[in-house]
C-alpha positions as a Markdown table, in Angstrom:
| # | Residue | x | y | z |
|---|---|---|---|---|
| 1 | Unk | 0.0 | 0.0 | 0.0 |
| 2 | Unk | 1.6 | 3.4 | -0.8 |
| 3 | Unk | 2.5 | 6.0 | 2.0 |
| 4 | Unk | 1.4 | 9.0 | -0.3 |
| 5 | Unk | -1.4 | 10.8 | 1.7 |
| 6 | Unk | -4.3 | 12.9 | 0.0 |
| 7 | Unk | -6.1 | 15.6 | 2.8 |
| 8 | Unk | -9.0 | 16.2 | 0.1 |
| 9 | Unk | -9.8 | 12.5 | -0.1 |
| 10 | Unk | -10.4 | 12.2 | 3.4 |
| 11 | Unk | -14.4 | 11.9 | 4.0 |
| 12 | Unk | -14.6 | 11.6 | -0.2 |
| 13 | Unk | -17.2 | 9.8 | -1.5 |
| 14 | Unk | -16.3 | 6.5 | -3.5 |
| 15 | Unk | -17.4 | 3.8 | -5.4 |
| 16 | Unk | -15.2 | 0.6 | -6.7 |
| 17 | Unk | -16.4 | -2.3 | -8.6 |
| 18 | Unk | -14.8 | -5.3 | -8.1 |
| 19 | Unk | -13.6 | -3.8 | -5.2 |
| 20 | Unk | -13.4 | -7.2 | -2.3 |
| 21 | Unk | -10.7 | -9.2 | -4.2 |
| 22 | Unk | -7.0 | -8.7 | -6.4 |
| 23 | Unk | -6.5 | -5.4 | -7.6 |
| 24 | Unk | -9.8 | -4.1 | -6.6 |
| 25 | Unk | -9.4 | -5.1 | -2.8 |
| 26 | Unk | -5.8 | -3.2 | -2.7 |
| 27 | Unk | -8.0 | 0.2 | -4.0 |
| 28 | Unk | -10.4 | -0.1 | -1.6 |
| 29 | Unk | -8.0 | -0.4 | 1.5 |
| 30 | Unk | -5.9 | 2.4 | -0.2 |
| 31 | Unk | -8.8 | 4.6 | -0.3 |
| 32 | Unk | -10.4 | 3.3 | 3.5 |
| 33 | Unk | -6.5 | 4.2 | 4.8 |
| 34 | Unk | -6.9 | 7.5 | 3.1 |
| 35 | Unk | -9.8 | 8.1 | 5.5 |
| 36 | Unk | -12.3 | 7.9 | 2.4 |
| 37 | Unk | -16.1 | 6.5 | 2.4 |
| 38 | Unk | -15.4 | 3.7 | 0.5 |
| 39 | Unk | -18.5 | 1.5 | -1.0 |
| 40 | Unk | -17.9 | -1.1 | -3.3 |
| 41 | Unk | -19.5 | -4.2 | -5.4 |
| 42 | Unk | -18.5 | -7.4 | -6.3 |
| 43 | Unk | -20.4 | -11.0 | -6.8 |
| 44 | Unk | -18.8 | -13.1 | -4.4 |
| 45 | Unk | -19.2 | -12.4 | -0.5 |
| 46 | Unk | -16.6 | -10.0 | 0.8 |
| 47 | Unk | -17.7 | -9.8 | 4.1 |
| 48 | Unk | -14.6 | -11.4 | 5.3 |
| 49 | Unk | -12.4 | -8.8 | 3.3 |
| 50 | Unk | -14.5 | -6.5 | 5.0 |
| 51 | Unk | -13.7 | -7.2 | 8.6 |
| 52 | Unk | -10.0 | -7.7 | 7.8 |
| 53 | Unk | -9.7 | -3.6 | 6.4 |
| 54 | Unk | -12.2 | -2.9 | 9.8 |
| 55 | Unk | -9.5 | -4.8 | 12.0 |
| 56 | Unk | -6.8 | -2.8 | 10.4 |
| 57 | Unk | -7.9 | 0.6 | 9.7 |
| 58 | Unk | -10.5 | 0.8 | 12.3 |
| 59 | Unk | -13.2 | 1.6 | 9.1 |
| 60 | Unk | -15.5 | -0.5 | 7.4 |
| 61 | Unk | -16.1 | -0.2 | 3.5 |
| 62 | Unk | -19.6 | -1.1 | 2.5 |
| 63 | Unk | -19.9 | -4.0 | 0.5 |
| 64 | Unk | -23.3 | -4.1 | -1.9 |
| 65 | Unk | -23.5 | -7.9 | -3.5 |
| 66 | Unk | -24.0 | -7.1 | -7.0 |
| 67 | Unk | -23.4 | -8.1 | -10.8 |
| 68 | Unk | -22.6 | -5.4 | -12.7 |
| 69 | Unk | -24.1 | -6.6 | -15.8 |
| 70 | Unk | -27.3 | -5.6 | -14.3 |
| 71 | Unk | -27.5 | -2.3 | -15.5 |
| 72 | Unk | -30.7 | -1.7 | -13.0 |
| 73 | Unk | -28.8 | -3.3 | -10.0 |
| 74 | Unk | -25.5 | -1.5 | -10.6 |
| 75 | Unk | -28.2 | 1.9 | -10.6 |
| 76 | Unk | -29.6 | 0.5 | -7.7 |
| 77 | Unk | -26.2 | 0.2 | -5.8 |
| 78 | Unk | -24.9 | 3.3 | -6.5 |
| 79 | Unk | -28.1 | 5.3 | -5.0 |
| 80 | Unk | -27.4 | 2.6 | -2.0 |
| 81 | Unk | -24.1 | 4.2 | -1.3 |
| 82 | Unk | -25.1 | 7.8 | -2.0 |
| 83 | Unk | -27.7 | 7.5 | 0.6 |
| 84 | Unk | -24.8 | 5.8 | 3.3 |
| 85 | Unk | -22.0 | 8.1 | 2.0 |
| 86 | Unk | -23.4 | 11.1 | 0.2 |
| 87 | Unk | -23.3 | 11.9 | -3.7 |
| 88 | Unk | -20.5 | 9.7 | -5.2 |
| 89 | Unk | -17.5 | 11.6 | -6.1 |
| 90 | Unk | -14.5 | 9.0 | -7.0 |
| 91 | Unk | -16.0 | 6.0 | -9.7 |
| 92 | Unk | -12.9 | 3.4 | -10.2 |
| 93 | Unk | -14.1 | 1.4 | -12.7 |
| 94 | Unk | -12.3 | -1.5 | -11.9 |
| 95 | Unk | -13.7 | -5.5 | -12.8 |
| 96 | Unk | -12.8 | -7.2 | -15.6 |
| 97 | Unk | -12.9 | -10.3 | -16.9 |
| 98 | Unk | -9.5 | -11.6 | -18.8 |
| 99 | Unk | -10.9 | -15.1 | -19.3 |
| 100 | Unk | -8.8 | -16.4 | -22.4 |
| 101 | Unk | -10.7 | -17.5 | -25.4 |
| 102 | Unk | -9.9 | -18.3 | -29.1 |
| 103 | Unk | -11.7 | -16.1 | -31.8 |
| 104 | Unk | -13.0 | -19.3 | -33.7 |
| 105 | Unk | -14.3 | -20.5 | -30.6 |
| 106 | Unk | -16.2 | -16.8 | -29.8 |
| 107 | Unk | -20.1 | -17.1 | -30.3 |
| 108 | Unk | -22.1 | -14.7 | -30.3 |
| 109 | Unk | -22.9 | -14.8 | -26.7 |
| 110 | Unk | -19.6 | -15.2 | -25.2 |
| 111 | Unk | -18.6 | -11.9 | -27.1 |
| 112 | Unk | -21.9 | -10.2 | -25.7 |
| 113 | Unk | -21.0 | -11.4 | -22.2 |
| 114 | Unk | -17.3 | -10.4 | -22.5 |
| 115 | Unk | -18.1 | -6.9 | -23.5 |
| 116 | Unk | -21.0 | -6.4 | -20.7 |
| 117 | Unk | -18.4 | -7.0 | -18.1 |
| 118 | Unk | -15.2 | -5.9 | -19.4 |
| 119 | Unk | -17.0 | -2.5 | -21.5 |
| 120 | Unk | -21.2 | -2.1 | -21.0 |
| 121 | Unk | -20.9 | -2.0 | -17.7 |
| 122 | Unk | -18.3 | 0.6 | -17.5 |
| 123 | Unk | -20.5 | 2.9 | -19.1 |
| 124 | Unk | -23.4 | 2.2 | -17.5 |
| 125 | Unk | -21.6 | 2.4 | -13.8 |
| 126 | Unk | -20.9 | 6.6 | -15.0 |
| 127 | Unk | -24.2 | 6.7 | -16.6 |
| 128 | Unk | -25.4 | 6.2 | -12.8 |
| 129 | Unk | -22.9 | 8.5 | -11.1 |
| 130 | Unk | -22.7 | 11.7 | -13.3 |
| 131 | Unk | -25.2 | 13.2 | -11.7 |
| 132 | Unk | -24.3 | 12.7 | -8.4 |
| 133 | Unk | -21.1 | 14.4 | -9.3 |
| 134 | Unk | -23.0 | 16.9 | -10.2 |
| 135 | Unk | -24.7 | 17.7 | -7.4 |
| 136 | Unk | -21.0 | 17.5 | -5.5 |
| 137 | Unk | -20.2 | 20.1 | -7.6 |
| 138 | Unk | -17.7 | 17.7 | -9.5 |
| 139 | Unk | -15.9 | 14.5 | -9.5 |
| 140 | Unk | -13.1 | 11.9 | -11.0 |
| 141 | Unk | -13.8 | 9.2 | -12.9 |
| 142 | Unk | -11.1 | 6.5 | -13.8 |
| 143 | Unk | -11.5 | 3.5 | -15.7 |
| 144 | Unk | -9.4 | 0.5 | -15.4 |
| 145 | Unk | -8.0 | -0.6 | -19.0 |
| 146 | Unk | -4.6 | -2.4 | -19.9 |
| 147 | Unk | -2.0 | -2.9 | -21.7 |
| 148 | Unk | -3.0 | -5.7 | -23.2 |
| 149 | Unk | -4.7 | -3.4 | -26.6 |
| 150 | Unk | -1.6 | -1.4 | -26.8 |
| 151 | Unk | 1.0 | -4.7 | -27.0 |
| 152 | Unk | -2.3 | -6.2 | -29.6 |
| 153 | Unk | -2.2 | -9.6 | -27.4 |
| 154 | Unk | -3.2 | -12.6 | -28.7 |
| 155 | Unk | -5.6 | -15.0 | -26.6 |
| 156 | Unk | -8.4 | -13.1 | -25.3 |
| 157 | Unk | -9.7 | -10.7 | -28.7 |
| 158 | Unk | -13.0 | -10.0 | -26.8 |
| 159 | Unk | -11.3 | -8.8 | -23.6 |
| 160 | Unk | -8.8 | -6.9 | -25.6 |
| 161 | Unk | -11.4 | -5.3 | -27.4 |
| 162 | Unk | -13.2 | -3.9 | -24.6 |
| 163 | Unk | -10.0 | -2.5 | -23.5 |
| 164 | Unk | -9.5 | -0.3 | -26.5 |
| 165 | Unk | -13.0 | 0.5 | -26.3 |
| 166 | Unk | -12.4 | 2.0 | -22.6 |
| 167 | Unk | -9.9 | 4.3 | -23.6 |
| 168 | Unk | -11.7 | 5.8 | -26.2 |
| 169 | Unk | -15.3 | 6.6 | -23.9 |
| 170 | Unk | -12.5 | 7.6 | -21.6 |
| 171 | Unk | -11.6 | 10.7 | -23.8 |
| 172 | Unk | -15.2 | 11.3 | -25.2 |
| 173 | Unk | -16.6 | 11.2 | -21.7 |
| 174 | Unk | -13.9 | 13.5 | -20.4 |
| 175 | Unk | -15.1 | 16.0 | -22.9 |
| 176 | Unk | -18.4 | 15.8 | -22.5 |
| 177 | Unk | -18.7 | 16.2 | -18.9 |
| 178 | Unk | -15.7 | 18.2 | -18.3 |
| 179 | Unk | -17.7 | 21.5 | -18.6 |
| 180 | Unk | -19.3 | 20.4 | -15.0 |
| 181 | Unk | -15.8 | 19.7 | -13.6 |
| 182 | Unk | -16.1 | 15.6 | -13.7 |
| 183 | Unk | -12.8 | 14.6 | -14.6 |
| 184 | Unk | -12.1 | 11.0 | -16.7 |
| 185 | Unk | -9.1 | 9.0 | -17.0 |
| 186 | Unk | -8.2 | 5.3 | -17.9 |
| 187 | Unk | -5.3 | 3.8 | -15.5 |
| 188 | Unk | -3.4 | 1.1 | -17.5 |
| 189 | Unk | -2.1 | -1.6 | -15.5 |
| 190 | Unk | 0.9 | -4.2 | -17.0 |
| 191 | Unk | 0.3 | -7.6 | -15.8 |
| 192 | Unk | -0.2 | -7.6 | -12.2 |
| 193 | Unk | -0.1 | -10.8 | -10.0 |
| 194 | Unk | -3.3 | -11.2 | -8.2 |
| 195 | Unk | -3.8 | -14.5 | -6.5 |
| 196 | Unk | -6.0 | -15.1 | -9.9 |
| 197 | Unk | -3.2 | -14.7 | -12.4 |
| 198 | Unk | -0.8 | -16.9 | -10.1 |
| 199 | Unk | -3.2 | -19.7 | -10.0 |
| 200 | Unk | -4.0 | -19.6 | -13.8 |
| 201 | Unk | -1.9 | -18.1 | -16.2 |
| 202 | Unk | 1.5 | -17.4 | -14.4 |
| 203 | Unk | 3.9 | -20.0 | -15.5 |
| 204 | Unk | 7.5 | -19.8 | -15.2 |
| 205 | Unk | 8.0 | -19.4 | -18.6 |
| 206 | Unk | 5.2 | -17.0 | -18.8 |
| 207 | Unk | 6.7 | -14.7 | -16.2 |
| 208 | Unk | 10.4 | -14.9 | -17.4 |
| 209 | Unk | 9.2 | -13.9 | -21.1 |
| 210 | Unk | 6.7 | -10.7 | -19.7 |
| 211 | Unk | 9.8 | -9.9 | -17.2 |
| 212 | Unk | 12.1 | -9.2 | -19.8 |
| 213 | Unk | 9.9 | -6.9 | -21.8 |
| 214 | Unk | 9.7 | -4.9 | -18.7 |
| 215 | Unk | 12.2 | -1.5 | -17.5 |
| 216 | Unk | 12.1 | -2.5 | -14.4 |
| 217 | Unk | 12.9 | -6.3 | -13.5 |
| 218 | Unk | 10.2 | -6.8 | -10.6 |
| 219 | Unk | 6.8 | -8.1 | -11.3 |
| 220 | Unk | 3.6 | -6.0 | -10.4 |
| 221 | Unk | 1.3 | -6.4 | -7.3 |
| 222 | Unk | -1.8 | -4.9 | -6.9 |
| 223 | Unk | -0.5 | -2.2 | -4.6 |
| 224 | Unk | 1.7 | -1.1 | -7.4 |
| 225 | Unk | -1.8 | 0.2 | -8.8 |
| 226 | Unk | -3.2 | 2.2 | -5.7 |
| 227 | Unk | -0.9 | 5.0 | -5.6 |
| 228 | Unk | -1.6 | 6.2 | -9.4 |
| 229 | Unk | -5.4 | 5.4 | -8.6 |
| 230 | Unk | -5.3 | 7.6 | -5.4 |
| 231 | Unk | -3.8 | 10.5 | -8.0 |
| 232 | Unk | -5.8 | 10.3 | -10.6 |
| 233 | Unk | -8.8 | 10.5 | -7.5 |
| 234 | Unk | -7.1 | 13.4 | -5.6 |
| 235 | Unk | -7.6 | 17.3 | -6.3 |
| 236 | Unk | -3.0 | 16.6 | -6.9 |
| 237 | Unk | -4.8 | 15.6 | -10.5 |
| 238 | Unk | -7.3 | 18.5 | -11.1 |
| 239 | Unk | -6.2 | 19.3 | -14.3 |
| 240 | Unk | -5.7 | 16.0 | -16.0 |
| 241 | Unk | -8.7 | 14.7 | -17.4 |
| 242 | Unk | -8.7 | 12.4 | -20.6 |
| 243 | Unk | -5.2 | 10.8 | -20.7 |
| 244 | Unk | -4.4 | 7.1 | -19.9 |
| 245 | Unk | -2.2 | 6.3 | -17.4 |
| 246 | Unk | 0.0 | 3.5 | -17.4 |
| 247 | Unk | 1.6 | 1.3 | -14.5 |
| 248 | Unk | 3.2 | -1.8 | -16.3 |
| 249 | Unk | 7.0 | -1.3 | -14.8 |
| 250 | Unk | 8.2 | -0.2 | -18.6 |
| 251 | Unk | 6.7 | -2.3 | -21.5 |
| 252 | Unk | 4.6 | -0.1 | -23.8 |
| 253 | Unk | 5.5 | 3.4 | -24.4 |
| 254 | Unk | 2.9 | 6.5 | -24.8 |
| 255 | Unk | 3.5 | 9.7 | -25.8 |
């Protein structure tokens, strides 16, 4: 967890999804640590994550059971925290869903379901906040994408899709509601070892071949992700809306 501390984001306001497990639980304790009202949503039970940031931090995030392909639901939670934390002024737009899939093997469905998760409900989740921002008198958005469009990876073509798609509402979004002082940005992540990529897709191999594309010869953890998150969330960033920021320890290069 970074030691970088943010006054204005003390008492803030905010909403992660996917917020109980891997990269998503590390944002949430950053943000609880920060002395932020932190409410988030995830399908699986969290209520043990939950008492484990209470025991440590002495605060309790507010976990809302939801599936975020439910455009109503997601609605539905973010009036939920509004009403326990006021208006919603951080959004970190965080689950995903990297499952790996073949493009021969894609129907029509799996592509539908990749892109409600991974894209839809990206939208939708700042479809339901902008105008609680508004009635804060402003706000920051920031959208989780990755690297994974940039490097054009093989293995996943739906998830990598959705990815690019991100970045682009990222920078219509950001115009559109900059006017009424919401801020949007995408944060990039490299490839980040949550417990999920261990168990699944981090082989030796695997992790020797990504290590050497890196800068900097140390693999990611999630809490290599909080600090730009707690940036791009802080007043520090008030005039950086639209851009992508990326934490992958060196590989692709923007600009």
């Amino acid at each position: 967890m970074t030691d970088a501390h943010y006054p204005d984001l003390k008492g803030r306001s905010v909403f992660v999804t996917g917020g109980g497990s891997g990269i998503g639980a590390a944002l949430t304790e950053a943000f609880v640590a920060q002395g932020a009202k932190v409410a988030f949503v995830q399908r699986s039970d969290a209520t043990a994550f939950c008492d484990r940031i209470a025991d440590r931090h002495g605060a309790r995030p507010l976990y809302l059971p939801c599936d975020i392909t439910d455009r109503t639901a997601l609605h539905q939670a973010l009036e939920f925290a509004r009403d326990a934390h006021g208006p919603v002024q951080v959004l970190v737009n965080n689950a995903a869903n990297d499952q790996r899939h073949r493009a021969e093997d894609l129907d029509e469905a799996g592509w539908n379901a990749s892109l409600a998760v991974n894209l839809s409900a990206y939208f939708f989740a700042i479809q339901g906040v902008v105008g609680q921002m508004r009635t804060a008198g402003g706000g920051s958005i920031i959208n989780f994408s990755s690297i994974s469009y940039m490097m054009g990876n093989a293995g996943y073509p739906a998830y990598v899709t959705a990815n690019a798609g991100i970045t682009g509402m990222t920078r219509a979004l950001a115009r559109e509601f900059g006017p009424e002082r919401i801020r949007v940005n995408a944060l990039v992540p490299g490839w980040v070892m949550t417990e999920r990529q261990r168990t699944l897709w981090a082989t030796p191999t695997d992790l020797a071949a990504h290590l050497e594309k890196q800068c900097l010869k140390e693999h990611l953890v999630p809490e290599d992700i909080s600090g730009g998150t707690l940036f791009l969330a802080s007043e520090a960033s008030r005039m950086m809306t639209g851009q992508a920021l990326v934490i992958d320890g060196g590989v692709v290069v923007t600009g």
